[in-house]
C-alpha positions in Angstrom: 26.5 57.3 27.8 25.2 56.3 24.2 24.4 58.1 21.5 21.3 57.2 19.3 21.9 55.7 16.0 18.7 55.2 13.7 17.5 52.3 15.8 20.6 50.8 17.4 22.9 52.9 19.5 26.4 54.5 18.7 28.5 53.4 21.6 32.0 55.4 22.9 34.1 52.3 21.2 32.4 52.7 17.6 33.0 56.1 18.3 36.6 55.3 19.3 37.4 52.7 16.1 35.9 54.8 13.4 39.1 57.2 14.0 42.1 54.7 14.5 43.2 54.6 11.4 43.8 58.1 11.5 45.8 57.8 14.2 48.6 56.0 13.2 51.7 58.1 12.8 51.0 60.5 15.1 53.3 62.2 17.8 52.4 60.4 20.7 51.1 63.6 22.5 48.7 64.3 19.8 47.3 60.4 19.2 46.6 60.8 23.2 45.2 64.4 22.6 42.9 63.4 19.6 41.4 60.1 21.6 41.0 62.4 24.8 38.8 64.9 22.6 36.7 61.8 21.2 35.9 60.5 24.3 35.1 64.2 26.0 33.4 65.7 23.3 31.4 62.1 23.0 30.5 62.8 27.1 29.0 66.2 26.0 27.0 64.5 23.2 28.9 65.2 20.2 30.4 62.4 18.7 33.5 63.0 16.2 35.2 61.3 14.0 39.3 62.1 13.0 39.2 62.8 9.5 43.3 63.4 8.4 45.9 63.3 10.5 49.7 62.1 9.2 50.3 63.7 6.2 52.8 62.8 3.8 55.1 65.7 1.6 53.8 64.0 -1.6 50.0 64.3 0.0 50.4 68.0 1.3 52.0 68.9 -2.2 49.2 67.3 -3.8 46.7 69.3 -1.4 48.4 72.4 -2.4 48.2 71.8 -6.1 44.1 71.9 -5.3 42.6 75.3 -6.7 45.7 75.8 -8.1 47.5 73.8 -10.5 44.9 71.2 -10.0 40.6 71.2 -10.2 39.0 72.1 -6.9 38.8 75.0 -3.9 42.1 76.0 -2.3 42.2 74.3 1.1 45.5 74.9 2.6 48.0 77.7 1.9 51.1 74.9 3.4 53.1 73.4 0.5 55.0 70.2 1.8 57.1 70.2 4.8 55.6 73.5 6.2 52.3 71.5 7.6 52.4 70.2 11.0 50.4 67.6 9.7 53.3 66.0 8.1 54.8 65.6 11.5 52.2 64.3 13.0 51.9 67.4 15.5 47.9 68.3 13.8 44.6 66.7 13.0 41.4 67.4 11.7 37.9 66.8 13.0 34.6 66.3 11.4 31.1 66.0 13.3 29.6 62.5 13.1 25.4 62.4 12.4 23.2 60.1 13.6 23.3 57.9 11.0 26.8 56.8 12.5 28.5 56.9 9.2 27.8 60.8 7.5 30.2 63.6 8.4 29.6 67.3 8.9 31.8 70.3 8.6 28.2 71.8 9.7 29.7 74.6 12.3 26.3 75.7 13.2 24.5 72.3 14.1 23.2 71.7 17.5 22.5 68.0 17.2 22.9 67.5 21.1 19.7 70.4 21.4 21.8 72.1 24.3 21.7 75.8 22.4 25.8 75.6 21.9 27.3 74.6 18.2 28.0 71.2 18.5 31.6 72.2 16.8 32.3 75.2 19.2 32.1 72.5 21.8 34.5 70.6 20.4 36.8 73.3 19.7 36.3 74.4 23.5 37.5 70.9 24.4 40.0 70.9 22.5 41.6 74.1 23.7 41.5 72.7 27.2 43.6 69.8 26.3 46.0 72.6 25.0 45.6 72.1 21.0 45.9 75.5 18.8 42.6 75.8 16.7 43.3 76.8 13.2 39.6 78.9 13.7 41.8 81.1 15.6 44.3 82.1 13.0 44.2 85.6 11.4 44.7 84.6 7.8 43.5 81.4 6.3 40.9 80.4 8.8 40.9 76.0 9.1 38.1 75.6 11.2 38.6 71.4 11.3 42.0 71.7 12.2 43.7 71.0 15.4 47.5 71.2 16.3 50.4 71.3 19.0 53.7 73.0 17.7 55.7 73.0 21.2 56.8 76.1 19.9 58.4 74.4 17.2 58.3 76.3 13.4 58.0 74.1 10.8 61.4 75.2 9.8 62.6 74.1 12.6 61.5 70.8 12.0 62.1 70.4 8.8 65.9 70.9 10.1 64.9 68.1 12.4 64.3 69.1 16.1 61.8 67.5 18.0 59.9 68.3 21.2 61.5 67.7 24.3 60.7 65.7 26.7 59.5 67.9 29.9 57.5 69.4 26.7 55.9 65.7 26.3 55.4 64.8 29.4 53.8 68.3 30.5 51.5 68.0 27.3 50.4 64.7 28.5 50.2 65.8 31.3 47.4 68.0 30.3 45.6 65.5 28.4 45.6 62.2 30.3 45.9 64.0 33.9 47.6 63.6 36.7 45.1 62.3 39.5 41.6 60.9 39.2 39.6 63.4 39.8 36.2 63.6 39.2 35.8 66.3 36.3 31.9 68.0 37.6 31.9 70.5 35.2 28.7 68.7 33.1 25.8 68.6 35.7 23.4 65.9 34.9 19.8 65.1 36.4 18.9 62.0 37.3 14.9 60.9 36.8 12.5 58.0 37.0 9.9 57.9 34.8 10.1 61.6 34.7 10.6 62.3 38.5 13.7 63.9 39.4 15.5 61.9 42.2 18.8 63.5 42.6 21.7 65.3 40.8 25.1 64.1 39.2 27.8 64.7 37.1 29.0 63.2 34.0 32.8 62.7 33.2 33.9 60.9 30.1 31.1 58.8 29.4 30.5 58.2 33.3 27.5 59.1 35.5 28.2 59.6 39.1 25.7 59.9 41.4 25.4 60.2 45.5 24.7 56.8 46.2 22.5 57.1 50.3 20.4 60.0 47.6 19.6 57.4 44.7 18.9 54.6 47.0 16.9 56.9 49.5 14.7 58.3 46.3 14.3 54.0 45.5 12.9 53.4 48.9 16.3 51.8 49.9 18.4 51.9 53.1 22.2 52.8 52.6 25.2 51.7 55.1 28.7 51.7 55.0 31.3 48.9 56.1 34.3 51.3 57.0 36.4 47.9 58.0 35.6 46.5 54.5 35.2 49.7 52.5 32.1 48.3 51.7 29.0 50.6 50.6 25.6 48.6 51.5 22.0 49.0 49.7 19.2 47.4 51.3 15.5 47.1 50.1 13.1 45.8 51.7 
């Protein structure tokens, strides 16, 4: 899958690169958590892009001085060391727009025309990969962040303990999977020239599709080579 860009197309790895930096210095779990949600919300149509994630004490302080001690809006209510971005356990999102360079914190755009928020879908996917939205908490509301405490407290690591590792491995577990199982939860038709030949799915920037139906719809005979394992497509 593609996404349009102007004229020229947005592909998953410009997607992918636009975010890297922001990835450095994160927990393991969370780096693999962040480029799992790239690459799934980009298969629903929304492409992101990882706007802040490793944060230092001197850079949260400085955040908190905003709308206080400082010129600007409050943003965060976390002085330093209380943030799980500064260790590396949180991240924050922002949509990417067609152009393939602006950013919006646009909650109710629909860019992918499917009548869901483009952000709620993010947020969704997110939640599967078992990150805490900050949408969800009671008091101040972060609606671009995006964290994993391990049910950790931030005093807790301040003191310095650290997730274990059945914790890690059952995160990642989560995220990257354990089999390779087609995910079929996004149904996609499949047309030429505006005729409908068959149905598939689309997982993570794949298409799958029965191949006897495509071939059949193409006027094409379809046999299979069980010696060989080898799937045959003949037109005449």
């Amino acid at each position: 899958m593609i996404i349009a860009r102007g004229d020229s197309m947005l592909t998953l790895e410009q997607v992918r690169d636009k975010s890297t930096a922001r990835l450095v210095g994160l927990h393991p779990v969370l780096a693999a958590g962040a480029k799992a949600l790239i690459q799934q919300s980009y298969a629903k149509g929304v492409p992101i892009v990882i706007t802040q994630g490793l944060r230092s004490i001197a850079e949260q302080n400085a955040l908190y001085a905003q709308g206080r001690s400082k010129p600007g809006p409050i943003v965060t209510n976390a002085k330093g060391g209380t943030s799980y971005h500064n260790y590396g356990l949180a991240f924050d999102f922002a949509l990417l727009l067609p152009d393939g360079n602006s950013l919006s914190w646009d909650m109710n755009r629909d860019g992918d025309k499917d009548k869901i928020a483009d952000w709620q879908e993010v947020v969704q996917v997110g939640k599967q990969l078992g990150l805490e939205w900050g949408g969800d908490w009671t008091s101040f509301k972060d609606y671009s962040h995006l964290q994993m405490t391990f049910g950790l407290t931030t005093s807790q690591l301040r003191a310095g303990k650290r997730p274990t590792t059945d914790q890690v491995n059952e995160a990642l577990k989560r995220i990257i999977g354990e089999d390779d199982q087609v995910n079929k939860d996004v149904k996609v038709t499949i047309t030429l020239n505006g005729t409908k030949l068959t149905d598939g799915v689309l997982d993570t920037g794949v298409t799958y599709v029965p191949v006897r139906a495509l071939a059949e719809a193409l006027g094409a005979k379809v046999t299979y080579d069980a010696a060989s394992k080898t799937v045959n497509v003949v037109k005449e």
